[in-house]
N, C-alpha and C positions, 0 to 999 in steps of 0.2 A: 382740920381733918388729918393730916400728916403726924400731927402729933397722937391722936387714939391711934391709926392705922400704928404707930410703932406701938405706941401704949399693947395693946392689943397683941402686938407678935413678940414684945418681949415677954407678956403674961403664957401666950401660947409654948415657951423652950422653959420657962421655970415651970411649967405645967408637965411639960416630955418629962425633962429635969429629974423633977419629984417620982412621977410616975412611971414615969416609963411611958412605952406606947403598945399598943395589941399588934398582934401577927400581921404581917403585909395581905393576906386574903382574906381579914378581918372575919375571923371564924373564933366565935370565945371560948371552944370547947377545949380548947389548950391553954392553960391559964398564962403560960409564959410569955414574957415581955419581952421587948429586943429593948436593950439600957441606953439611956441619949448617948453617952458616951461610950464610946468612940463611933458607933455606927449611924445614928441620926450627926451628929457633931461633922463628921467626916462628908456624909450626903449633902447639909445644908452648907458647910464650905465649898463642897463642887461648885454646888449652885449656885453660890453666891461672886465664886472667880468666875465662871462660867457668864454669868449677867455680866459680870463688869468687864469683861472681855469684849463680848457684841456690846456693849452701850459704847466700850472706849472708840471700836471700829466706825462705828453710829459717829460720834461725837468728835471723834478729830481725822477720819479718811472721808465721811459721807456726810456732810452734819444738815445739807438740804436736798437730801434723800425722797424723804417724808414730806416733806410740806409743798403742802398744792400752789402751784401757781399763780392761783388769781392772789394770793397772801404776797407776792414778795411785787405787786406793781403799787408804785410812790404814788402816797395818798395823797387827794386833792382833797381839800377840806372846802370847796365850792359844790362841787359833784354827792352825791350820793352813791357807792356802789351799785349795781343792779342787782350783783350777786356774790352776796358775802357767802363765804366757806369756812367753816370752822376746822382746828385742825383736824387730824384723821383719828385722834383719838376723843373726841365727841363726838364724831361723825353717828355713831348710833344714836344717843341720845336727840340728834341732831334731828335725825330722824322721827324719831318718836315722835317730837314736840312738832313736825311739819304733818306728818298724817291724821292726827286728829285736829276738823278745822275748826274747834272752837279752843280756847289761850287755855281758860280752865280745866277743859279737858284733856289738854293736850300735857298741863305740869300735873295732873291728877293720874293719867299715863305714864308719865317719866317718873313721879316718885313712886307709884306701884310695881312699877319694871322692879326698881332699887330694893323696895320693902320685900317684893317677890322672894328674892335673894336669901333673907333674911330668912323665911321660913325654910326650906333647902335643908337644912340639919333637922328639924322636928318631922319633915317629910320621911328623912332618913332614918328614920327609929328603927332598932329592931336586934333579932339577936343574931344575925347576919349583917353587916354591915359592907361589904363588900360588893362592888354592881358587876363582879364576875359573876354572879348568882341568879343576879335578876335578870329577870326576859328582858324589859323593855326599855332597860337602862344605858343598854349601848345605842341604841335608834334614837332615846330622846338626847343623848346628850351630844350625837350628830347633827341631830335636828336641830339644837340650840346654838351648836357651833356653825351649821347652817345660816342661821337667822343670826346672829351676831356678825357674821360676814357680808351679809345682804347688804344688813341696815350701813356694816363701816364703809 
C-alpha cells in the first residue's frame, strides 16, 4: 500500500508538472493556470518541512504521546487481555468493525466506508469545482470531521 500511495503522488506533481493546475476558487471561466513551479513547488515544500517538523517533535521530544495505555502493560501470554486497543489511528475503523454485530457486516462496513471515498471526485463533477460555492458543503464536510472524530 505504501508503495501505490507514493506511486500515486508522484503521478499526481508530473500531472501539476505537465499541466499546470486551475485557479484556487476553482472557477474555469479564466482559463489561466498558476505553473507547478515555483508556486505549487514552494507550497508543497512548506508542507513537506512543516510535517517533518511536527512528526520530528512527535518522534524524539513526545514519542509516547499517542499511544493508549493499556498498549505499553508487559504481555502475559497465559492471560488473555480483556481489552485490547488498537492504536489511535485505527481507532475509527476500529469502530466500524465493533457497531455492526455481525463479522461480515461489519468488514462489508469498513470496506464501503474506504470505497465511499473513492467515489468523492465523481460526486464532485462540475463546472464549478470549488465548495466555496456550494450550500452544503461546508456542514457536510463538518459533519464528516465530526464523525471521523467520534469514531477516533
Amino acid at each position: 500500500m505504501p508503495f501505490v500511495l507514493l506511486a500515486v503522488v508522484v503521478i499526481h506533481i508530473l500531472l501539476l508538472h505537465e499541466f499546470g493546475s486551475n485557479n484556487p476558487i476553482g472557477v474555469d471561466f479564466y482559463p489561466d493556470t498558476a505553473p507547478f513551479t515555483p508556486y505549487y513547488a514552494s507550497k508543497d515544500l512548506y508542507a513537506v518541512v512543516l510535517f517533518f517538523i511536527v512528526f520530528g517533535i512527535f518522534l524524539y521530544f513526545a514519542p509516547n504521546l499517542l499511544g493508549h495505555p493499556d498498549n505499553y502493560i508487559p504481555a502475559n501470554p497465559l492471560v488473555t487481555p480483556n481489552h485490547i486497543v488498537p492504536e489511535w489511528y485505527f481507532l475509527p475503523f476500529y469502530a466500524i468493525l465493533r457497531s455492526v454485530p455481525s463479522k461480515l457486516g461489519g468488514v462489508i462496513a469498513f470496506v464501503g466506508a474506504i470505497v465511499l471515498l473513492a467515489f468523492v471526485p465523481v460526486l464532485l463533477e462540475g463546472e464549478i469545482r470549488s465548495l466555496k460555492y456550494r450550500l452544503f458543503s461546508t456542514p457536510l464536510f463538518f459533519l464528516f470531521v465530526l464523525i471521523c472524530l467520534t469514531l477516533g
